[in-house]
NUDO-144057 format. One record per residue (C-alpha): x, y, z. Coordinates in Angstrom, 1 decimal, always signed. Each point is the difference from the previous one (the first is absolute). Layout:
NUDO-144057
{r {X; Y; Z}}
...
***
This chain:
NUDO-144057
{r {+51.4; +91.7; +112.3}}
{r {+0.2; -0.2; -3.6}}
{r {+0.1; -3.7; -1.6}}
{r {+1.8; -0.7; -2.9}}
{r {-1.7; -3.1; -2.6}}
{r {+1.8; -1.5; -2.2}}
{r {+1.1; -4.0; -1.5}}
{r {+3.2; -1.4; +1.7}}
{r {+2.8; +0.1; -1.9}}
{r {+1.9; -3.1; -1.3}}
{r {+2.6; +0.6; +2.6}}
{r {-2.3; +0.7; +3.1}}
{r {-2.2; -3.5; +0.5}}
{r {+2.6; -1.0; +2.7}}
{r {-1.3; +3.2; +1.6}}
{r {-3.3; -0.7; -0.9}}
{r {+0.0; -3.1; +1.4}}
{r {+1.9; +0.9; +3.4}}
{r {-2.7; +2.7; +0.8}}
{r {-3.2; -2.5; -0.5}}
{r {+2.1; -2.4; +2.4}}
{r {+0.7; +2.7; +2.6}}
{r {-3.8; +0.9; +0.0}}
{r {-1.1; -3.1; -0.1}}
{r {+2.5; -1.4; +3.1}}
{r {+0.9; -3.0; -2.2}}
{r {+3.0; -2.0; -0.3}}
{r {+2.4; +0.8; -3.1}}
{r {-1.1; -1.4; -3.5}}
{r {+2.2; -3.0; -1.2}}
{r {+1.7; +1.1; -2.9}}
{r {-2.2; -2.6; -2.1}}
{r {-3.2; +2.0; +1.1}}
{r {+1.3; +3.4; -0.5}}
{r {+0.5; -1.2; -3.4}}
{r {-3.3; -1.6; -0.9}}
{r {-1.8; +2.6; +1.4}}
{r {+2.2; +2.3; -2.1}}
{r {-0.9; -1.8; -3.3}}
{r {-3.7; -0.1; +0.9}}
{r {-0.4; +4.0; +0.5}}
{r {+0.5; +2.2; -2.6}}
{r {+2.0; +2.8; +1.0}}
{r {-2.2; +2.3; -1.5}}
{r {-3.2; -1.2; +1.8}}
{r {+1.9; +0.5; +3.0}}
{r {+0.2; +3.2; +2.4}}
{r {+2.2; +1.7; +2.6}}
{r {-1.3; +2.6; +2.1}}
{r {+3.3; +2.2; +0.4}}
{r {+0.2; +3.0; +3.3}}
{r {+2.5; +1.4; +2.0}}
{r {+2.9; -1.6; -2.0}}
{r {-1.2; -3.7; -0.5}}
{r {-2.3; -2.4; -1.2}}
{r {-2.8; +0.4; +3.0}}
{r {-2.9; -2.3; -1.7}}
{r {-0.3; -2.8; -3.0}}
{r {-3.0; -1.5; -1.8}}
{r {+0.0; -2.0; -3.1}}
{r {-2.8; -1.9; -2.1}}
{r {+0.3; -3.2; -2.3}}
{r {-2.0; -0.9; -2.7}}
{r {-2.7; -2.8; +0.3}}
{r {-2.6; -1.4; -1.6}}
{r {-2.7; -1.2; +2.7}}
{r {-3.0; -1.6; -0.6}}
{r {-3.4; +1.7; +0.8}}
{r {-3.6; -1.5; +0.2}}
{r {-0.6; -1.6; -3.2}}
{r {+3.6; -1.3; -0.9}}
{r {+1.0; +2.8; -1.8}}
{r {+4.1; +0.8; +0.8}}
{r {+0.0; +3.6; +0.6}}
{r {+3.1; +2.1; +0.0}}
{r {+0.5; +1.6; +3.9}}
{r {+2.8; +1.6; +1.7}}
{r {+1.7; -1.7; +2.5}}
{r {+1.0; +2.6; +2.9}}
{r {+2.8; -1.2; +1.6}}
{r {+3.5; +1.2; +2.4}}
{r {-2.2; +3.1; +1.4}}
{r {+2.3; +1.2; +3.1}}
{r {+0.5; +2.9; +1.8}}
{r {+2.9; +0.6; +2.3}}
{r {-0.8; +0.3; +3.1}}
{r {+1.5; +3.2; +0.7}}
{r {-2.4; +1.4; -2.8}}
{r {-3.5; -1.3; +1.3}}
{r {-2.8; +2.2; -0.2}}
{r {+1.3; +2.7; -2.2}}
{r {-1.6; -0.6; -3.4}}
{r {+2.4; -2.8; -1.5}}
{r {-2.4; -2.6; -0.2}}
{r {-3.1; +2.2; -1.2}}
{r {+2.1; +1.5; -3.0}}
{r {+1.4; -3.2; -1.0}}
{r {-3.4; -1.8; -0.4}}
{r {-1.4; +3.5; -1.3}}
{r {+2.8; -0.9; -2.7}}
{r {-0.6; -3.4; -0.3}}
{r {-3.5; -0.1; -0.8}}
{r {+0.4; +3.2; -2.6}}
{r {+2.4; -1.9; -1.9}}
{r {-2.1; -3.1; -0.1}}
{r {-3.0; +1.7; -1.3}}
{r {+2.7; +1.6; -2.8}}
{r {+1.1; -3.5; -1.0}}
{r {-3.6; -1.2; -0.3}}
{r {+0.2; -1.9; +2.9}}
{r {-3.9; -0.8; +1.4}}
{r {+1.2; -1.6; +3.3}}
{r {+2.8; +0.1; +2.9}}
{r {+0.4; -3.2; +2.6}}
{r {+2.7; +0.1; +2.5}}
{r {-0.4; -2.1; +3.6}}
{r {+0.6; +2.3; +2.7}}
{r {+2.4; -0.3; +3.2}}
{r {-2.7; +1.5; +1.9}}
{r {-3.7; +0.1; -0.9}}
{r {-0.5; +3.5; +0.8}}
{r {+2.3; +2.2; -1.7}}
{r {-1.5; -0.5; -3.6}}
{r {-3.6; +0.3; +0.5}}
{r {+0.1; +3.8; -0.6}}
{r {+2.0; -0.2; -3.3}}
{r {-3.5; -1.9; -0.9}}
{r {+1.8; -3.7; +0.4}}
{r {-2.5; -2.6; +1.1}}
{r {+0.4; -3.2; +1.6}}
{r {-1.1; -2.6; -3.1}}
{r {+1.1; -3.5; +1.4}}
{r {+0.4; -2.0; +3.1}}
{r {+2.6; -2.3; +0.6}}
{r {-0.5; -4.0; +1.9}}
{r {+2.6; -0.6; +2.4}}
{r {-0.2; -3.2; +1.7}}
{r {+2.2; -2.2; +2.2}}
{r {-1.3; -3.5; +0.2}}
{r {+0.8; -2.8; +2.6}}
{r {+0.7; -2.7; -2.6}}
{r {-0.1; -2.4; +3.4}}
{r {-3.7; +0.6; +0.3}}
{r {-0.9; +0.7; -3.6}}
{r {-0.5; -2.1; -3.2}}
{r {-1.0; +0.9; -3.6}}
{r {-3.0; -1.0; -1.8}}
{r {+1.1; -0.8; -3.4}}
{r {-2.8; -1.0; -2.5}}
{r {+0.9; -3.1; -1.9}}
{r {+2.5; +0.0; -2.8}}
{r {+2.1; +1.2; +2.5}}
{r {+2.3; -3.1; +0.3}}
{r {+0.6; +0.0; -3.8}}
{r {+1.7; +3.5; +0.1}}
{r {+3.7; -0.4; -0.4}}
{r {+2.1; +2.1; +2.3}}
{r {+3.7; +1.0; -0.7}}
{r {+2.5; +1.8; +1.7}}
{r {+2.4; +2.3; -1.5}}
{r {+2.1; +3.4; +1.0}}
{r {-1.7; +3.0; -0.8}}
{r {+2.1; +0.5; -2.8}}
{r {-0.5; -3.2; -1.6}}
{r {-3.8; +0.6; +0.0}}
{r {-0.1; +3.3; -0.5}}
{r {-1.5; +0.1; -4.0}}
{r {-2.7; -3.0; +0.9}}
{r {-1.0; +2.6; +3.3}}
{r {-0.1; +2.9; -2.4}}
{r {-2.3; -1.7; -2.7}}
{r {-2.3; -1.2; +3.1}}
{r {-0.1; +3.8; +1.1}}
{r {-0.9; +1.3; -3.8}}
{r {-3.1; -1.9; +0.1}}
{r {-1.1; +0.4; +3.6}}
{r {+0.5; +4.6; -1.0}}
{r {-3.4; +0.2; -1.6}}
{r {-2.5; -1.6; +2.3}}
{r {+0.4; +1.6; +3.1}}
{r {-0.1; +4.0; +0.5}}
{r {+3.2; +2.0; +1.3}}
{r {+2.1; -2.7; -1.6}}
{r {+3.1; +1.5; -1.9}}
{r {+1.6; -1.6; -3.2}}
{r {+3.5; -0.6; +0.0}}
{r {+2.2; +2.6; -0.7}}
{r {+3.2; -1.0; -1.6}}
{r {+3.0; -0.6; +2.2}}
{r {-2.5; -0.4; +2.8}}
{r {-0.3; -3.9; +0.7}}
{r {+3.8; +1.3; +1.6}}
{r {-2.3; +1.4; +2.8}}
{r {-1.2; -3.9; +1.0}}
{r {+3.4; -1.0; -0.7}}
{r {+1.2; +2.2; +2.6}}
{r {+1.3; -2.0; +3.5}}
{r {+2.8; +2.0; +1.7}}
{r {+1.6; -2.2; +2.6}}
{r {-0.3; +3.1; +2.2}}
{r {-3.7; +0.0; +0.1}}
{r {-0.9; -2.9; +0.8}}
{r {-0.5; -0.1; +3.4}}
{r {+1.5; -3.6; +0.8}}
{r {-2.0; -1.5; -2.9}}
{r {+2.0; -2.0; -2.3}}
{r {-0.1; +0.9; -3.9}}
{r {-3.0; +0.3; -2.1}}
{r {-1.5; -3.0; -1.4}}
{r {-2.5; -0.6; -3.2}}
{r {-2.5; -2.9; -0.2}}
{r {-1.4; -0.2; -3.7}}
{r {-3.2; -1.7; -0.3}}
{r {-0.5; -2.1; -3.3}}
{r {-3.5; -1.5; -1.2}}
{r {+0.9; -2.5; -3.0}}
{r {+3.6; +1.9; -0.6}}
{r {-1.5; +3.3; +0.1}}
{r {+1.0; +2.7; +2.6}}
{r {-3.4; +0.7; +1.8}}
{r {+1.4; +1.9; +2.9}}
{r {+2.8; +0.9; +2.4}}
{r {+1.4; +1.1; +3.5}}
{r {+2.7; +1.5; +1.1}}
{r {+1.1; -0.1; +4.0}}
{r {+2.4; -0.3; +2.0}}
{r {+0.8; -2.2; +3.5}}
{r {+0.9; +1.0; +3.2}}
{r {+1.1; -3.4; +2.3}}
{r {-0.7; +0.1; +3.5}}
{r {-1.0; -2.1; +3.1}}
{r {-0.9; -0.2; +3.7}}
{r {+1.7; -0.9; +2.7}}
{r {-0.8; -3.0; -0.2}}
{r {+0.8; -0.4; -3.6}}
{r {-3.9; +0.4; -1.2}}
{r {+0.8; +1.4; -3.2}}
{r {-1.3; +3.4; -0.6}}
{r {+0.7; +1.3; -3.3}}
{r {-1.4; +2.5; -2.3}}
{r {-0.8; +0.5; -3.5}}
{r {-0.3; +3.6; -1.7}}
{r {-1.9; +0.0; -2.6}}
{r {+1.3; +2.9; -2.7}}
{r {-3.0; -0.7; -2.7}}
{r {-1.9; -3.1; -1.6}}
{r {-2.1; +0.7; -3.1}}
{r {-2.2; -3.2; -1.6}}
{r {-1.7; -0.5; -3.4}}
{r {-2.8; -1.9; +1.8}}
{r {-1.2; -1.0; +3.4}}
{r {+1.0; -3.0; -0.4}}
{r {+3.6; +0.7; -0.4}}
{r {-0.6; +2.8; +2.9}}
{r {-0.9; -2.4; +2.0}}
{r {+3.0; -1.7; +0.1}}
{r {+2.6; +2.4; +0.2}}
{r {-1.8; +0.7; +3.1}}
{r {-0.1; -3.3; +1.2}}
{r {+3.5; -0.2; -0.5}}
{r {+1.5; +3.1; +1.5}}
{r {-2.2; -1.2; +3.3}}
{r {+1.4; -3.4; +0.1}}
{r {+4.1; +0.7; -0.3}}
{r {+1.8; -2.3; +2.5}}
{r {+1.0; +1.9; +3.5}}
{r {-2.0; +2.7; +0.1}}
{r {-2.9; +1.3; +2.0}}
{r {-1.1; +2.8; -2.1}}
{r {-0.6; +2.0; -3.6}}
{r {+0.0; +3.9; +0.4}}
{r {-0.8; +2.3; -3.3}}
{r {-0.5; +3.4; +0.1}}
{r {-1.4; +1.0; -3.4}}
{r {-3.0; -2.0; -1.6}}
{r {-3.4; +1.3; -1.3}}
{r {-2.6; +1.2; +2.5}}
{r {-2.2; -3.0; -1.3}}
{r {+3.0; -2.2; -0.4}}
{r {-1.9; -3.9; -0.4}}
{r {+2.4; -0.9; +2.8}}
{r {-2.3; +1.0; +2.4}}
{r {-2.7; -2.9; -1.5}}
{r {+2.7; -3.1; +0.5}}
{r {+1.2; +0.3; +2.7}}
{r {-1.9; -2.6; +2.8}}
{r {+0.8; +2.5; +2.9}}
{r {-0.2; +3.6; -1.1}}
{r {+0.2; +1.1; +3.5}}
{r {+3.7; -1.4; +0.3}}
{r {+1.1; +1.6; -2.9}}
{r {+0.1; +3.8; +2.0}}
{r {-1.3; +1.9; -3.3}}
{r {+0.1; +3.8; -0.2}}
{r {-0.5; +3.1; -2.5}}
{r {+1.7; +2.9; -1.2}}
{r {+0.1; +3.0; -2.4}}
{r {+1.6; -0.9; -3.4}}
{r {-0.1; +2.0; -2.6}}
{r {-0.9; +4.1; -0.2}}
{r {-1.7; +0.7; -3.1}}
{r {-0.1; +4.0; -1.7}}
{r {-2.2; +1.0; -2.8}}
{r {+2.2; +2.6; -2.0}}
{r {-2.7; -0.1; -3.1}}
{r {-2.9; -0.7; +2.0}}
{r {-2.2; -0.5; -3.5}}
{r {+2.9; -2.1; -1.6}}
{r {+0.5; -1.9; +3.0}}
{r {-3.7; -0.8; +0.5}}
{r {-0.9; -0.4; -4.1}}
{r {+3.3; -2.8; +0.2}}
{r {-1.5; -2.2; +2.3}}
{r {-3.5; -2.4; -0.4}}
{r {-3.0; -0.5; +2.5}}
{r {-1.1; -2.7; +1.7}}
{r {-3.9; +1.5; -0.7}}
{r {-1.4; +2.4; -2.4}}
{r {+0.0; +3.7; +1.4}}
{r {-0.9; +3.5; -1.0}}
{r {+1.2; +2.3; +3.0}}
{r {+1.1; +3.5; +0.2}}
{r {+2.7; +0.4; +2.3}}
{r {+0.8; +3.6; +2.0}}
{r {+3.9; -0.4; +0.6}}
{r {+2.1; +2.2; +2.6}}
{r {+3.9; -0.1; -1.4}}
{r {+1.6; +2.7; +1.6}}
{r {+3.8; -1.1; -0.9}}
{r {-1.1; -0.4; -3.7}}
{r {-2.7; +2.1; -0.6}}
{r {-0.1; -1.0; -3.3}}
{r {-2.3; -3.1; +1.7}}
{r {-2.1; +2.3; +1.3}}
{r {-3.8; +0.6; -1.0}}
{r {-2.8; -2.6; -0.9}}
{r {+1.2; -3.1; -2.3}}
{r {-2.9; -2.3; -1.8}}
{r {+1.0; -3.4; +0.4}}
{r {-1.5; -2.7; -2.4}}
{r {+1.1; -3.5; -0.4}}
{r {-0.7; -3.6; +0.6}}
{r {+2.0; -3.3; -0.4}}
{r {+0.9; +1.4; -3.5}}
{r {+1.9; +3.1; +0.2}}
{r {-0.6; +3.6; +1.6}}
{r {-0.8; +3.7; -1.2}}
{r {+0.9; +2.5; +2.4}}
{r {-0.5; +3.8; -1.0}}
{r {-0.5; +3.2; +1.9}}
{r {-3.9; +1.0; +0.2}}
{r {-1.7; +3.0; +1.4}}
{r {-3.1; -2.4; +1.2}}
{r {-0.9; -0.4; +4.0}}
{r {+2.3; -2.3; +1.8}}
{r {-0.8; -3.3; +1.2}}
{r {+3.2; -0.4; +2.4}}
{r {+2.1; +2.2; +1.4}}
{r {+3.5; -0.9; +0.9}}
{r {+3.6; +0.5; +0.2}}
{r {+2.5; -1.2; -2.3}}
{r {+1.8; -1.9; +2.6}}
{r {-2.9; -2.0; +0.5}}
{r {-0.4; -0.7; -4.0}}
{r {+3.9; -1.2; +0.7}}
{r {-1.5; -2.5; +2.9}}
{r {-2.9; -1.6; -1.8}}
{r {+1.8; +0.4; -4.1}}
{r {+1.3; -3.9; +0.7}}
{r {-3.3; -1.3; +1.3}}
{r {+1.8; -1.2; +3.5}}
{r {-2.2; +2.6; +1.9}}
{r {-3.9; +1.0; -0.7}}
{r {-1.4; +3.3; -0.2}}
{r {-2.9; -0.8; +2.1}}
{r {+2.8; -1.1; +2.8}}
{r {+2.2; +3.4; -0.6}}
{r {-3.8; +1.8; +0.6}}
{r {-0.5; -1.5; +3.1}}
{r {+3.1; +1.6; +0.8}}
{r {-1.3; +3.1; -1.1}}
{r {+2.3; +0.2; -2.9}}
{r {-2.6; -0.2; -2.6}}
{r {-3.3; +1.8; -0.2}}
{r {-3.2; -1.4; -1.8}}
{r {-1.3; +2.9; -1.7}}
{r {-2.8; -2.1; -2.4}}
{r {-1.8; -3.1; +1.9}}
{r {+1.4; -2.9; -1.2}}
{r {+3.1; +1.4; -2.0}}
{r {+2.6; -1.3; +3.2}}
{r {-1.3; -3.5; -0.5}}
{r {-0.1; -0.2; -3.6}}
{r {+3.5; +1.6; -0.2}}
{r {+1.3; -2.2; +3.1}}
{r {-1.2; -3.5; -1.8}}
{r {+1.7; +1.5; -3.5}}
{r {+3.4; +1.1; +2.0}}
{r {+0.7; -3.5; +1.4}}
{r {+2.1; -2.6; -1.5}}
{r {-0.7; -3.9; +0.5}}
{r {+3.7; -0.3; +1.1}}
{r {+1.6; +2.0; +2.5}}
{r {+2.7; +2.2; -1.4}}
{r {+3.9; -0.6; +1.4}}
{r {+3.3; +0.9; -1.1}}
{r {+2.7; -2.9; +0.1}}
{r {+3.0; +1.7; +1.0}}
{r {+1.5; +2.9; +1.2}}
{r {+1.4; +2.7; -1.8}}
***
């Protein structure tokens, strides 16, 4: 089958669109979706897959700045809208639009890709490794109080539409970007994506909500949720708050936001599905076994210029290691890489000395965040300890003090 790759055209993002729908199984866009979405992808960072007459695969990638260990904002490819029809599976069309992908990122300079993958397994062998877990948690708010330290009581909450409190949110956001790995600085046009509340999609809850959080008539941190209403039958009420996302200056402020969204009258529980791994949640609560928390895979991290990508990011420890990389889909990766670095910066350069680890570049993508250790990817036989005592001072160096998580979809 031959596979034609080229951008959409102006006049074929209707198309485009229908076909990721179709492969996907999901409902029609609203019109205000297709639209955003539109604005947020540049055509020409887009691609359709085109055989047998039609448009048989799409991919796209955004442009983000994300932060990596260190607090440095690095510029990353977003992948994003990667379909294949499913009359086309197994034929080539996803292999030659990621082989496409990932050669035009390494011509525009790009050092990393990110994407978050329908289904963990199809991107591991394009060298995409899993970077961040997600906290999903549904507490029984019936059961369960908050802890809140004191100063608690003196933090001022308001409520407002999501509209209304949109800029104070955004300004929140900005400062919270730096501190914690995986984070991604607002785009422009993107505080639409929080902004965004379809009546279609919301499942019987009502519309979104926004509590600001002021300390001395400062903004100090928000949530955003919605309300579903509900009761027994004999009228117990039985509610439920969804959580979309909360972001807090301090932990005081944290603190209550949380104390709040688990204390709104007539309900009997708070479900979230996307917090950091290490979310402080998980310290405040008085009954963590009533609040049902679980993990996930997040976000899927790819080295495209494996010395750029590791000489952009600091270390949590000093470290002098030589690593053996396997990169089969960009063999540019491939060979042995000196890596040197501490807190301050990095130096990565290709060496002809003995290796001290040997491993693949999807495991580099895994552990480049500091969510996931080496020593814990060699247990798994993913890593191999070539000097004695390289995999534990590269492990210590790799890790970051927070866990890495991405806010929001893309």
């Amino acid at each position: 089958m031959t596979i034609d790759l080229r951008p959409p055209a102006a006049g074929d993002w209707d198309e485009f669109v229908l076909r990721l729908e179709r492969a996907f199984g999901e409902p029609a866009m609203t019109s205000e979706e297709r639209a955003m979405w539109r604005d947020f992808l540049p055509l020409e960072q887009a691609l359709t897959a085109r055989a047998d007459g039609g448009i048989v695969g799409t991919a796209g990638a955004f442009d983000f700045r994300m932060t990596v260990p260190g607090g440095t904002l690095l510029d990353v490819a977003g992948v994003t809208m990667v379909s294949v029809q499913p009359t086309h599976r197994r034929r080539g069309v996803l292999t030659a639009m990621m082989r496409r992908q990932l050669d035009d990122f390494r011509e525009r300079g790009l050092a990393v890709a990110v994407l978050l993958a329908s289904e963990p397994s199809i991107y591991g062998r394009f060298g995409y490794g899993t970077a961040t877990r997600q906290l999903h948690g549904r507490i029984d708010t019936t059961r369960v109080t908050v802890q809140a330290p004191p100063g608690a009581d003196a933090v001022r909450l308001r409520l407002v539409t999501p509209a209304e409190g949109v800029a104070a949110c955004e300004a929140v956001y900005a400062r919270a970007v730096p501190g914690r790995p995986g984070m991604l600085a607002r785009q422009p046009e993107w505080e639409r994506l929080a902004l965004l509340d379809p009546p279609a999609d919301r499942g019987g809850f009502g519309a979104r909500l926004c509590v600001l959080a002021e300390v001395d008539g400062e903004v100090r941190g928000y949530a955003r949720y919605s309300v579903k209403a509900g009761g027994t039958a004999l009228g117990v009420p039985d509610g439920t708050v969804k959580l979309k996302d909360l972001e807090a200056l301090d932990p005081v402020t944290y603190a209550a936001l949380w104390r709040y969204l688990t204390d709104v009258d007539l309900v009997a529980r708070l479900v979230f599905h996307n917090r950091p791994a290490d979310d402080p949640v998980q310290q405040i609560v008085s009954d963590i076994r009533r609040c049902n928390f679980s993990w996930r895979d997040g976000l899927y991290v790819r080295l495209v210029d494996l010395p750029a990508a590791l000489a952009a990011r600091a270390y949590a420890a000093p470290l002098d290691v030589v690593l053996d990389v396997e990169d089969p889909f960009c063999p540019w990766n491939t060979g042995r890489w000196r890596l040197s670095g501490d807190a301050k910066g990095a130096v990565c350069e290709r060496t002809g000395d003995p290796a001290d680890l040997a491993l693949a570049a999807r495991e580099l993508g895994t552990a480049y965040l500091g969510g996931h250790g080496l020593r814990a990817l060699a247990g798994a036989g993913l890593v191999t300890e070539l000097r004695p005592g390289a995999l534990a001072e590269a492990s210590a160096a790799f890790r970051s003090d927070l866990e890495p998580w991405v806010p929001h979809g893309f």
